[in-house]
BANUKE-739585 format. One record per residue (C-alpha): residue number from 1; y negated, z negated, x negated. Coordinates in steps of 0.02 Angstrom, whole numbers, plus 50000, padded with zeros to 5 digits. Last residue first. Layout:
N
k, north, up, east
NUM, Y, Z, X
...
This chain:
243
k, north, up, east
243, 49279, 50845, 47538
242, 49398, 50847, 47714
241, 49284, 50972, 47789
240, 49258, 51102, 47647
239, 49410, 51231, 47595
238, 49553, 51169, 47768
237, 49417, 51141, 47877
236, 49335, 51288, 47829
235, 49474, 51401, 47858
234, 49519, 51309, 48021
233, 49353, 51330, 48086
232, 49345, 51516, 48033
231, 49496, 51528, 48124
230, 49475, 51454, 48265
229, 49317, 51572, 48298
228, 49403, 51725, 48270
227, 49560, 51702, 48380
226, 49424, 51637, 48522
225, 49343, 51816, 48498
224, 49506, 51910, 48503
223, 49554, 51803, 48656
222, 49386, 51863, 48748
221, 49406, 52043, 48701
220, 49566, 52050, 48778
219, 49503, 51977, 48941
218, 49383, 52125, 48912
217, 49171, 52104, 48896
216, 49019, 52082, 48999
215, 49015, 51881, 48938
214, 49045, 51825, 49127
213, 49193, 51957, 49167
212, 49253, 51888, 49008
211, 49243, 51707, 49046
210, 49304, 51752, 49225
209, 49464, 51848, 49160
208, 49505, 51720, 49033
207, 49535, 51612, 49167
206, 49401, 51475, 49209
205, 49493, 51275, 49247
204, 49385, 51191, 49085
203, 49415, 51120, 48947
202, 49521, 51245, 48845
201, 49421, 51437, 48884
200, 49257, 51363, 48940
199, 49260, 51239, 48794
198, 49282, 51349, 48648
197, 49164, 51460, 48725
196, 49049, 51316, 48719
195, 49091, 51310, 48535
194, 49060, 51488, 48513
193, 48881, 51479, 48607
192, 48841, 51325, 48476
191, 48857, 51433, 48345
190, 49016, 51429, 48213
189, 49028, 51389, 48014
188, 48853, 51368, 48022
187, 48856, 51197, 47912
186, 48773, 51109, 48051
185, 48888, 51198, 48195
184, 49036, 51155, 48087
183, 48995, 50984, 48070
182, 48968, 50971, 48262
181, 49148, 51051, 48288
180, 49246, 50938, 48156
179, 49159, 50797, 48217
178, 49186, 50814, 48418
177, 49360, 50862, 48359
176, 49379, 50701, 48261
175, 49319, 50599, 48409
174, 49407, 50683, 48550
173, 49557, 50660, 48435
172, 49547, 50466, 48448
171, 49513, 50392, 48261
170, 49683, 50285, 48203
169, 49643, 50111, 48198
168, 49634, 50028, 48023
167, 49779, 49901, 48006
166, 49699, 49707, 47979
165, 49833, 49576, 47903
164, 49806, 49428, 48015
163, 49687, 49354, 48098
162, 49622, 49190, 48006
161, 49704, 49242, 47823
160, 49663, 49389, 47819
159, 49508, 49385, 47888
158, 49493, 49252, 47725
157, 49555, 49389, 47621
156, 49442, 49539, 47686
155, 49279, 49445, 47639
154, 49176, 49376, 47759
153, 49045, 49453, 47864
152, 49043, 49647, 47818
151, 48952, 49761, 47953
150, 48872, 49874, 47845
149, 48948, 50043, 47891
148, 49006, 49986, 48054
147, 48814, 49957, 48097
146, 48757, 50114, 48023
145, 48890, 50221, 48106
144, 48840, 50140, 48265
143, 48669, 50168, 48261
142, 48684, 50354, 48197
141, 48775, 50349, 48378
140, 48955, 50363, 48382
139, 49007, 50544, 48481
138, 49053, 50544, 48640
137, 49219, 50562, 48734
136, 49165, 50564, 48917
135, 48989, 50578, 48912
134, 49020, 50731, 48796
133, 49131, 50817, 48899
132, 49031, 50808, 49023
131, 48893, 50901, 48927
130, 49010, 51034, 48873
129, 49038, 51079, 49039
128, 48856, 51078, 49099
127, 48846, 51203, 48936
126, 48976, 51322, 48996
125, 48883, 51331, 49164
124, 48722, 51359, 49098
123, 48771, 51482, 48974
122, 48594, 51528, 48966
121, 48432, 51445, 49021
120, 48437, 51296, 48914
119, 48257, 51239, 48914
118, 48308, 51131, 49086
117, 48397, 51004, 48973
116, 48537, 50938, 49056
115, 48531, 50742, 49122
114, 48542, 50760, 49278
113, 48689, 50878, 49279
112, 48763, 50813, 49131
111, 48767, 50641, 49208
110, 48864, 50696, 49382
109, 48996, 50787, 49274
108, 49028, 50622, 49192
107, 49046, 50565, 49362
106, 49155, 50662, 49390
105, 49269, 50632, 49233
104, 49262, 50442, 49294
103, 49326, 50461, 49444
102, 49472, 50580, 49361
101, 49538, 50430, 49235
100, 49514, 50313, 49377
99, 49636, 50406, 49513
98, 49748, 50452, 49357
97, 49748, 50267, 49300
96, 49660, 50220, 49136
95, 49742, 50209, 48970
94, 49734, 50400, 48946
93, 49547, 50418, 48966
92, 49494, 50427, 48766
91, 49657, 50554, 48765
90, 49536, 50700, 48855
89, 49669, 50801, 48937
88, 49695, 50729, 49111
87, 49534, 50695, 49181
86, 49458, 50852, 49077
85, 49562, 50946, 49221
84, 49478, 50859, 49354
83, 49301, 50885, 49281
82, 49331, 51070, 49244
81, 49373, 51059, 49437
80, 49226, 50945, 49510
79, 49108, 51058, 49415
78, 49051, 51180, 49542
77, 49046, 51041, 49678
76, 48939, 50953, 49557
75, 48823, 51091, 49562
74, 48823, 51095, 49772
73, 48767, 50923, 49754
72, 48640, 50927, 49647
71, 48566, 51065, 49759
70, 48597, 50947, 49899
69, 48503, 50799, 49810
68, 48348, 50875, 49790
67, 48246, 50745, 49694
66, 48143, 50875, 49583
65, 48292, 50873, 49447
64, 48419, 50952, 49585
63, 48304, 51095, 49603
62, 48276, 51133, 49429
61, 48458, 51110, 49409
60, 48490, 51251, 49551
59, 48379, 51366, 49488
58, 48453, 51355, 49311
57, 48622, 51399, 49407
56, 48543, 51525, 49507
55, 48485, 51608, 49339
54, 48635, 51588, 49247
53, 48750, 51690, 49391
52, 48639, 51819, 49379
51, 48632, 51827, 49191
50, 48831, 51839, 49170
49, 48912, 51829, 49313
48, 48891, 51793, 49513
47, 49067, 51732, 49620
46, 49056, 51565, 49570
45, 48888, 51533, 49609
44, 48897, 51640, 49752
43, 49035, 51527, 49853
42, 48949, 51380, 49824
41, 48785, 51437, 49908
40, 48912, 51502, 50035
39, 48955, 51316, 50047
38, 48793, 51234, 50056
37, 48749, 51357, 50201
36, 48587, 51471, 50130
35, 48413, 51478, 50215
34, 48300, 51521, 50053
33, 48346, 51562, 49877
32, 48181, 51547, 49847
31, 48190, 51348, 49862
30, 48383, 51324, 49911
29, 48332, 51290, 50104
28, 48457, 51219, 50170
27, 48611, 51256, 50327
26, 48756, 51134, 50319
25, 48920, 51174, 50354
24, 49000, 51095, 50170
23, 48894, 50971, 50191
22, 48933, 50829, 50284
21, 49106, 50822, 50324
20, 49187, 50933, 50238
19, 49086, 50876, 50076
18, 49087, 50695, 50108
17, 49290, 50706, 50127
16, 49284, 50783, 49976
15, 49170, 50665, 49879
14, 49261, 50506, 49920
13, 49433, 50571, 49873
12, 49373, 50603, 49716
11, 49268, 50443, 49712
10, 49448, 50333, 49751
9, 49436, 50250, 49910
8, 49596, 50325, 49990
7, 49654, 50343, 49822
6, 49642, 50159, 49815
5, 49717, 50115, 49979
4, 49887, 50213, 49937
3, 49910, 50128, 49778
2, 49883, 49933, 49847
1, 50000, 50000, 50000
């Protein structure tokens, strides 16, 4: 009973009975976009491309960021699946339930959207993904690394000797990937468009088919340019990252 009351409340659950209820067959006004129900307004986000589809996106977030909450709505709609499937493959989740482990993916989702940086006007959608990702699994903070970097109050013997031999934890692989990518990006190894790429194609629920239909070029062309950009990364991994 305990299980079956807490997917009832989980957020997931939450959310999608809100949506067919409330405003999935609701008529607004999506600034010029005019007049739209929230779920054909969905419907052609995902079905636009390239430019098109980056521009109602963009419109969408500039919407959302001047308080209105359907716009913000129909985005997280958009990313409720690439948050779903994070749910299950980010590792820094894995201790959690799978109703907790996917709440908290969406609301991840929620933070990029308010918190994305309206300068971005391309690769919108790849770069909301990215941006959950990050809330999920970030990076330490210079802060941190500072603070773990001088935090030294007794000598190793006497913690020793009070707790117990000390075994340094592994790092999670979110973390070394999030380290291996940004240090690649700094040292111009990859862009920052690859490594969203990166993300569209493993992170998130689009096909190769979409991506490419997005980027104006072949499925084919897409798996060629993903074979390209894990390789240079392995490459320099392998010559540069561990020195």
């Amino acid at each position: 009973m305990g299980t079956i009351t807490n997917r009832a409340f989980s957020l997931d659950n939450k959310l999608r009975r809100e949506w067919e209820n409330e405003f999935a067959d609701r008529v607004h006004v999506f600034g010029e976009h005019g007049a739209v129900p929230v779920q054909t307004m969905v419907e052609r986000a995902r079905d636009l491309t390239g430019d098109a589809r980056d521009e109602l996106l963009h419109d969408l977030l500039c919407l959302a960021h001047h308080g209105d909450r359907v716009s913000e709505r129909v985005l997280l709609q958009l990313l409720i699946p690439a948050a779903r499937s994070m749910a299950h493959r980010v590792h820094a989740l894995d201790e959690l339930t799978r109703n907790d482990r996917v709440d908290i993916a969406i609301g991840a989702a929620w933070e990029s959207i308010r918190h994305y940086k309206l300068h971005l006007r391309s690769r919108v959608m790849a770069n909301l993904t990215m941006g959950t990702l990050s809330v999920i699994a970030p990076k330490p903070s210079a802060n941190d690394r500072l603070i773990a970097g001088l935090t030294n109050c007794v000598s190793d013997e006497i913690l020793e000797h009070v707790a117990g031999a000390w075994t340094e934890p592994e790092p999670s692989p979110e973390s070394e990937l999030a380290n291996l990518l940004t240090w690649a990006v700094d040292t111009r190894v990859v862009t920052n468009a690859e490594v969203a790429l990166l993300g569209r194609a493993y992170l998130g629920e689009e096909t190769h088919q979409t991506i490419a239909q997005d980027l104006g070029i072949s499925p084919e062309g897409v798996r060629k340019r993903l074979a390209r950009v894990r390789s240079r990364i392995t490459v320099a991994a392998r010559t540069s990252y561990a020195a």
